[in-house]
C-alpha positions in Angstrom: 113.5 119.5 85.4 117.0 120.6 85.7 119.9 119.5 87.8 120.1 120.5 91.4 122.7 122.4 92.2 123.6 122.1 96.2 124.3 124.8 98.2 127.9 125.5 99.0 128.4 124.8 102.5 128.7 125.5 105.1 125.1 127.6 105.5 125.0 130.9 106.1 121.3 131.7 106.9 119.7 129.6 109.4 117.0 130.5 111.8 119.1 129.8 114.8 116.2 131.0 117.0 114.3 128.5 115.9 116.8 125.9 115.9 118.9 126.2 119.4 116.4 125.5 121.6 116.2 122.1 120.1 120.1 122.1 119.4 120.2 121.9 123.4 117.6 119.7 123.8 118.7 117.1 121.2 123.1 117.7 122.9 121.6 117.0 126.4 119.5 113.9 125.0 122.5 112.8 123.2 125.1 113.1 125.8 122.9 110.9 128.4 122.9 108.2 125.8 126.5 108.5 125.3 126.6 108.0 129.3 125.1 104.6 129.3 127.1 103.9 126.2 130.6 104.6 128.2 129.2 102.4 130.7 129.2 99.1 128.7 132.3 97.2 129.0 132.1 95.4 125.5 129.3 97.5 123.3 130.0 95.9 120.2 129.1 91.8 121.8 126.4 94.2 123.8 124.7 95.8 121.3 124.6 93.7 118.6 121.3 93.0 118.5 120.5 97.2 117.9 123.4 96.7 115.5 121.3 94.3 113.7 117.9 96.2 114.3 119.6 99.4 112.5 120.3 97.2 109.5 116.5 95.8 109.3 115.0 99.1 109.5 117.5 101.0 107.3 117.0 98.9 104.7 113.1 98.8 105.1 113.2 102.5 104.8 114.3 101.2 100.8 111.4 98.3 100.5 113.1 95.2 102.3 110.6 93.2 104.1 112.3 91.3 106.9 112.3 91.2 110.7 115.6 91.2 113.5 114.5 87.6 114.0 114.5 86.1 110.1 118.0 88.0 109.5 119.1 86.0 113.1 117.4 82.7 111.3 119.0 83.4 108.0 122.8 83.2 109.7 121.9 80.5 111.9 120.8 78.9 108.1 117.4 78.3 108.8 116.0 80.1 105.5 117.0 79.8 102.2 116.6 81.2 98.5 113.9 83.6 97.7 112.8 87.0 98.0 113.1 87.5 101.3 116.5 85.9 101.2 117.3 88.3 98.9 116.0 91.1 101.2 118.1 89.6 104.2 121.7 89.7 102.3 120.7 93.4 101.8 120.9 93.6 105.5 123.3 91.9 106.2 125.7 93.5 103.9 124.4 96.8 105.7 125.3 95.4 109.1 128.7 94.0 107.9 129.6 98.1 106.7 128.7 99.4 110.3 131.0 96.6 111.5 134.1 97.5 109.0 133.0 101.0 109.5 133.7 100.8 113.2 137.1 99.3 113.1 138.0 101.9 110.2 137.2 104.8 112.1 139.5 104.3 114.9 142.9 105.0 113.2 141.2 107.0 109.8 138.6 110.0 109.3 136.0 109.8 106.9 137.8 109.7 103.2 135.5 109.5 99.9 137.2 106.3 99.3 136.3 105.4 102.6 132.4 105.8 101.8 132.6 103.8 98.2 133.8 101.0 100.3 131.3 101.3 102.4 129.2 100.8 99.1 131.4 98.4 98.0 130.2 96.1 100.8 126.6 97.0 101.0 125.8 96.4 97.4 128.0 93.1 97.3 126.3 90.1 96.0 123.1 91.7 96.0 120.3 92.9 93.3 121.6 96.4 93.0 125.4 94.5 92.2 124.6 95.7 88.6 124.5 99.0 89.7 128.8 99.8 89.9 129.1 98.7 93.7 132.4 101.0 94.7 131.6 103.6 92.1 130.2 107.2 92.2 128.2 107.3 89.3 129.3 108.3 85.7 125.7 109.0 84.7 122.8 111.8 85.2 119.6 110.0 87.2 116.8 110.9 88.7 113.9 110.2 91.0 110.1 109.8 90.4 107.2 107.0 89.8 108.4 104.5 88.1 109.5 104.6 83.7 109.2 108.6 84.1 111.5 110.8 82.3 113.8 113.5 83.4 111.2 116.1 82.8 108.8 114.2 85.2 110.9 113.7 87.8 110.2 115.2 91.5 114.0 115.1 91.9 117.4 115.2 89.5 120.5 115.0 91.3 123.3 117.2 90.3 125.1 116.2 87.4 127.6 113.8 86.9 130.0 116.6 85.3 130.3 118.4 89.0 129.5 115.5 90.9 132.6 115.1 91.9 133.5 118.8 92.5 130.1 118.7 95.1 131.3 115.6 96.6 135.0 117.0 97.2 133.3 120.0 99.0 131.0 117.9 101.3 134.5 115.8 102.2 135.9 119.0 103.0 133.0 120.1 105.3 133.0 116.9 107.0 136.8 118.5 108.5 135.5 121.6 109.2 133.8 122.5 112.7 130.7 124.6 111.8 128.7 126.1 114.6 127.2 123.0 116.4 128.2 119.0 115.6 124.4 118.1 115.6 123.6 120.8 112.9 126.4 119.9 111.2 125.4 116.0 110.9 122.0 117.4 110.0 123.6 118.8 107.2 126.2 116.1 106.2 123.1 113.8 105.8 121.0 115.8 103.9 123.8 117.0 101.3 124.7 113.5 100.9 120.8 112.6 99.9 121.3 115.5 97.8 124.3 114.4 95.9 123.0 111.2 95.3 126.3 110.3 94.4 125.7 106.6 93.5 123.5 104.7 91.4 121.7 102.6 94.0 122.0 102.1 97.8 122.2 106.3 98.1 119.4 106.3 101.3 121.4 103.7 103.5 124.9 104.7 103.0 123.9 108.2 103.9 121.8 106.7 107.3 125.5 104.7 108.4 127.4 108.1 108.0 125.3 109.3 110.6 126.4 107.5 113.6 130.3 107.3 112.5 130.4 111.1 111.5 129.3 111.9 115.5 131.7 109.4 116.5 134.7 111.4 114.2 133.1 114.7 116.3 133.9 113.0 119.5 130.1 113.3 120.0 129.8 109.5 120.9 132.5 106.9 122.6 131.3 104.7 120.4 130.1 105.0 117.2 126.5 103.1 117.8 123.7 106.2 117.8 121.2 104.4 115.1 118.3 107.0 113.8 116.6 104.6 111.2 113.9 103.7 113.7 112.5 107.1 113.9 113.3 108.0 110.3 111.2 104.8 109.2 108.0 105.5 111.1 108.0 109.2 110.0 109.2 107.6 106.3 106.9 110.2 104.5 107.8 113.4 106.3 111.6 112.2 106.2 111.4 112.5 102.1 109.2 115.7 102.2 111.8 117.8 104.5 114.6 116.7 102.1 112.5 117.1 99.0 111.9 120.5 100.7 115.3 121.6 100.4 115.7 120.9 96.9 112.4 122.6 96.1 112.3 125.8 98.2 115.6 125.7 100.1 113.9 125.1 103.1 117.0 123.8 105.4 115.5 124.9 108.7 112.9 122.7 108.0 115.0 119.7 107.3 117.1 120.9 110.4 114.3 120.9 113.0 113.1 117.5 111.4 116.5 115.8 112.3 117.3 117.5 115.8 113.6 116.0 116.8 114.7 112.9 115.4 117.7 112.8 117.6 116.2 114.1 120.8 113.3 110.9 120.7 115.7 108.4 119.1 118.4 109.0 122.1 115.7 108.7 124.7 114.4 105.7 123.1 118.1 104.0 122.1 118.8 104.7 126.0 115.8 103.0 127.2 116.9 99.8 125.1 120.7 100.3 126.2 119.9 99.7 129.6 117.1 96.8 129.6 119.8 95.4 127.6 123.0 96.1 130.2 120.3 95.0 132.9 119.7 91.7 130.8 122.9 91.2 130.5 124.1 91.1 134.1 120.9 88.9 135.0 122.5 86.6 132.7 125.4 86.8 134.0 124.2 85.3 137.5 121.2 82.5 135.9 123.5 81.2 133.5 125.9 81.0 136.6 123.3 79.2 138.9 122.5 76.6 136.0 125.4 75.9 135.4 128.4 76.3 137.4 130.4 77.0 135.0 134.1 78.9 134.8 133.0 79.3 130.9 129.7 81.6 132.1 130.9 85.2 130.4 132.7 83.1 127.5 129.0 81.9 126.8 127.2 84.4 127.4 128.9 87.2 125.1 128.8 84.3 122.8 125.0 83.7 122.8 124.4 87.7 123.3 126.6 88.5 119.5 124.2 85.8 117.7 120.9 85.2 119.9 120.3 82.4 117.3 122.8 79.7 116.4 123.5 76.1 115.6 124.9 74.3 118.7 128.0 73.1 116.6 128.6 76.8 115.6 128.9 78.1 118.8 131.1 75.0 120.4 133.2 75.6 117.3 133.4 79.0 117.9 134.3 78.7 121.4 137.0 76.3 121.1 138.9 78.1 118.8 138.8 81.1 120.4 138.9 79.9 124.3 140.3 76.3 123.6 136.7 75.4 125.2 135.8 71.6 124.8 133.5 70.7 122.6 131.4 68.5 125.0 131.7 71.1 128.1 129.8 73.4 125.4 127.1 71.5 124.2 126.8 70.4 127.9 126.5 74.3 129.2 123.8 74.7 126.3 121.7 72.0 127.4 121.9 73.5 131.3 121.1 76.3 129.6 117.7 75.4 127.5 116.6 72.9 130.6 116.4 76.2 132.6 114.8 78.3 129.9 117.4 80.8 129.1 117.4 79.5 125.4 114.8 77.8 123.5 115.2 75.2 120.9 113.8 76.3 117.7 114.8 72.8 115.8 115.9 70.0 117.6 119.0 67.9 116.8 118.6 64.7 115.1 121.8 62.3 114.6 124.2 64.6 112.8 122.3 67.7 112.6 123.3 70.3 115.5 120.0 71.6 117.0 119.2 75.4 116.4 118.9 77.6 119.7 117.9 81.0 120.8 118.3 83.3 123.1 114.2 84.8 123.0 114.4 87.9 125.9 117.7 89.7 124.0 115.6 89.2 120.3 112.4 90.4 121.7 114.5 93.5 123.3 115.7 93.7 119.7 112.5 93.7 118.5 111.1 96.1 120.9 108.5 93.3 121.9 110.6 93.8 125.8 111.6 96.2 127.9 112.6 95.2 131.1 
């Protein structure tokens, strides 16, 4: 099989009157969404726990095996070596490039060397770290069952010779203002699957561009839109469409594929935004009620950015940033779990803080809830 050569962009033969009906349908969805986003007075301590969900389903998409509430356990250092350690530093590091991807994108666009940073972080530390974290790769690959060779392949990404010449051209498209910004992103994504520009890690960096390249179109206030959950459950047909364009050029396929991706993963993302919000301001009064407290929005943005945490993290954390005491925290905590708003998942014993969560925002997280 020989090396794909991508087309130059942007497009110039789509079936537009296949594709703007959903065009309009997927902008309306998308702008309500953005609605309840503008809404939220902190999104980033509000949404952390979709923030996290992104990063669990993203990576499962690649093979990792672990849930919202295991990566929550893992930081609150409940687990420890093994596999599925293993699987949750892989999401971690992909939650920790949405986070540095965020603060980037307010004062830069979207640079090449701004996307091998982003793999830079994601393949830190990890079992693809072999595979030249930071670096576009130097060598041809390709993709099919395992120990085949090139001529077995389903897929062989361009080669390494014009790679860079491709990749130039997609960072040039990414300036440009083709006919619609959803379309566009629709084809951003898939010529960056295309391109395969890095050893490893090719699926997830690609899923994180989607999300900040709407945010650099002024398409979201924020740039939180995550598609992975919806890309995951329709995992087979996801690989097909873009396999599709490589075969038989088939970008209207691909096209329609991702606009009805958008249009269900907006209504679905604004369904979670606002049991979330409406979590948030019942919070807002029990936590009050049970305990009094001037600290109330202190703690609660506190237990609402890590829903699961040692009791000596969080008073540490609130001192140093609110001069909070240490006893008036651990006090407010106890209010707290005597009333039911947190749970104790290990109790403290002499030295060791206990471990705590916050159970309706994970199981919102999970999707177990919706208020």
């Amino acid at each position: 099989m020989q090396p794909y050569i991508p087309n130059v962009l942007p497009l110039t033969e789509l079936d537009f009157r296949r594709l703007l009906p959903l065009v309009g349908q997927a902008n309306a969805a998308l702008a309500r969404y953005d609605g309840l986003l503008q809404g939220i007075p902190n999104p980033a301590v509000m949404l952390s726990p979709l923030t996290t969900q992104e990063a669990v389903l993203s990576s499962k998409i690649e093979g990792t095996q672990a849930t919202v509430d295991e990566v929550l356990e893992q930081e609150a250092g409940l687990l420890k070596q093994g596999e599925k350690y293993e699987d949750i530093r892989e999401i971690s590091n992909y939650r920790q490039a949405l986070f540095s991807a965020r603060a980037h994108l307010q004062d830069y666009p979207i640079r090449l060397g701004f996307v091998r940073e982003l793999h830079r972080i994601l393949m830190n530390s990890v079992r693809g770290k072999d595979k030249t974290p930071g670096e576009f790769r130097r060598d041809q690959n390709w993709i099919g069952k395992h120990g085949c060779t090139m001529e077995q392949a389903t897929f062989v990404p361009p080669s390494p010779l014009q790679l860079l010449d491709h990749l130039q051209a997609w960072e040039t498209y990414l300036d440009s203002n083709d006919m619609d910004f959803l379309l566009q992103t629709a084809i951003v994504h898939a010529q960056f699957e295309l391109l395969h520009p890095f050893k490893d890690g090719n699926g997830r960096i690609g899923r994180i561009l989607i999300p900040l390249f709407l945010y650099q179109k002024r398409a979201l206030s924020q740039p939180m839109f995550y598609l992975s959950e919806y890309l995951e459950s329709h995992r087979e047909e996801y690989y097909l469409r873009l396999k599709a364009i490589s075969a038989d050029g088939d970008w209207n396929g691909w096209i329609d594929f991702f606009l009805r991706a958008i249009i269900y993963q907006a209504s679905q993302n604004s369904v979670r935004v606002t049991a979330i919000q409406a979590l948030y301001e019942e919070m807002k009064l029990a936590i009050q009620a049970a305990t009094h407290s001037q600290y109330t929005m202190h703690v609660l943005d506190a237990i609402f950015s890590k829903p699961i945490f040692r009791s000596s993290d969080l008073a540490q954390q609130l001192f140093n940033e609110f001069g909070i005491h240490e006893k008036t925290t651990l006090g407010l905590l106890r209010q707290m779990r005597d009333t039911g708003i947190l749970r104790e998942l290990v109790p403290g014993s002499g030295r060791r803080p206990a471990t705590l969560c916050f159970p309706r925002l994970i199981n919102l997280a999970e999707g177990r809830e919706v208020l």
